[in-house]
N, C-alpha and C positions, 0 to 999 in steps of 0.2 A: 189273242194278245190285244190289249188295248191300246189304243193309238191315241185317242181323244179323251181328257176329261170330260163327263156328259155329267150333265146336269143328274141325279137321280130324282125316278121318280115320287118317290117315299118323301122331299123334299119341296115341297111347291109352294115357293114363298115369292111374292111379290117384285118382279124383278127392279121395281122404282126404290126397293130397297139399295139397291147395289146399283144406282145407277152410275155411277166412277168407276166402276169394275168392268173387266172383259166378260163378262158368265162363260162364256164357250170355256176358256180358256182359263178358269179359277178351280184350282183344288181344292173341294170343299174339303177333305181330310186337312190342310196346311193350314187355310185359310180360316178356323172353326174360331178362332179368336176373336178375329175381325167379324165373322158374320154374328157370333152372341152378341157380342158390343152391341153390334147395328143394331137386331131386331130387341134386344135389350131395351134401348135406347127409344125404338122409333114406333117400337110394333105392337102390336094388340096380344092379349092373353092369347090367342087363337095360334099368333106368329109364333109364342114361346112354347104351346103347346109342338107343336111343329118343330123345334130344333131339339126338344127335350127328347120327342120320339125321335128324329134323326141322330143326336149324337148322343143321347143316354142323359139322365137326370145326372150322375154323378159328375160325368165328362164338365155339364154346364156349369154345374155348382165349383167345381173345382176351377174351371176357368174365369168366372164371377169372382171366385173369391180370392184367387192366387195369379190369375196371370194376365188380366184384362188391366194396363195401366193407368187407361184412362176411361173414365165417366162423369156424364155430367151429372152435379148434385141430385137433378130431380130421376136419371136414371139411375141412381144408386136407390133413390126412395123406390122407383117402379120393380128392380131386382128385391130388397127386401121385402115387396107386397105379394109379388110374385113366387118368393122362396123366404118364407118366414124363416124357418130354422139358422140362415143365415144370421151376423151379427155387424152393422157396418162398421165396428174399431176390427173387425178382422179383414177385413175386403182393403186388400192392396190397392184399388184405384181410390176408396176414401183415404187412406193411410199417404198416397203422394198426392193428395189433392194442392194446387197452389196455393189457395186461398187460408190453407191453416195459419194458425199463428204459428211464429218461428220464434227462439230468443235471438234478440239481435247480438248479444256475447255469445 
């Protein structure tokens, strides 16, 4: 029976990634949101190779383009360089971006 979340081995990313986080005590199953974002965000092709093997190409894609709310502009350009097939009017964190224009009526 497992007691502790443990880090997995298959997983070996940077832990200055997630320095605001507990690691011992993070479920990478819960947590796959927040960690795409990050290494999205922060990381090297090498990072993204790395969570693509950890949580499957689709899982990411899917969380890239449907459930991650926030990105910053220039990680939404690093995710479509990284997963061409993607399309940024579909990626939910460009779609609630602040910065769009709104009509003021």
């Amino acid at each position: 029976m497992k007691t502790e979340n443990e880090i997995r081995p298959s997983f070996d990313f940077d832990p200055t990634f997630f320095w605001d986080y507990d690691l011992a005590a993070m479920d990478l199953d819960k947590a796959y949101k927040s960690i795409i974002a990050r290494i999205v965000e922060r990381g090297s092709k090498d990072d993204i190779e790395k969570i693509v093997e950890f949580y499957t190409y689709e899982k990411v894609m899917i969380a890239i383009r449907d459930e991650i709310h926030f990105l910053p502009n220039y990680a939404i350009d690093r995710a479509l360089e990284f997963f061409p097939e993607l399309k940024k009017e579909e990626m939910h964190c460009y779609l609630n971006r602040k910065d769009k224009p709104y009509h003021w009526i």
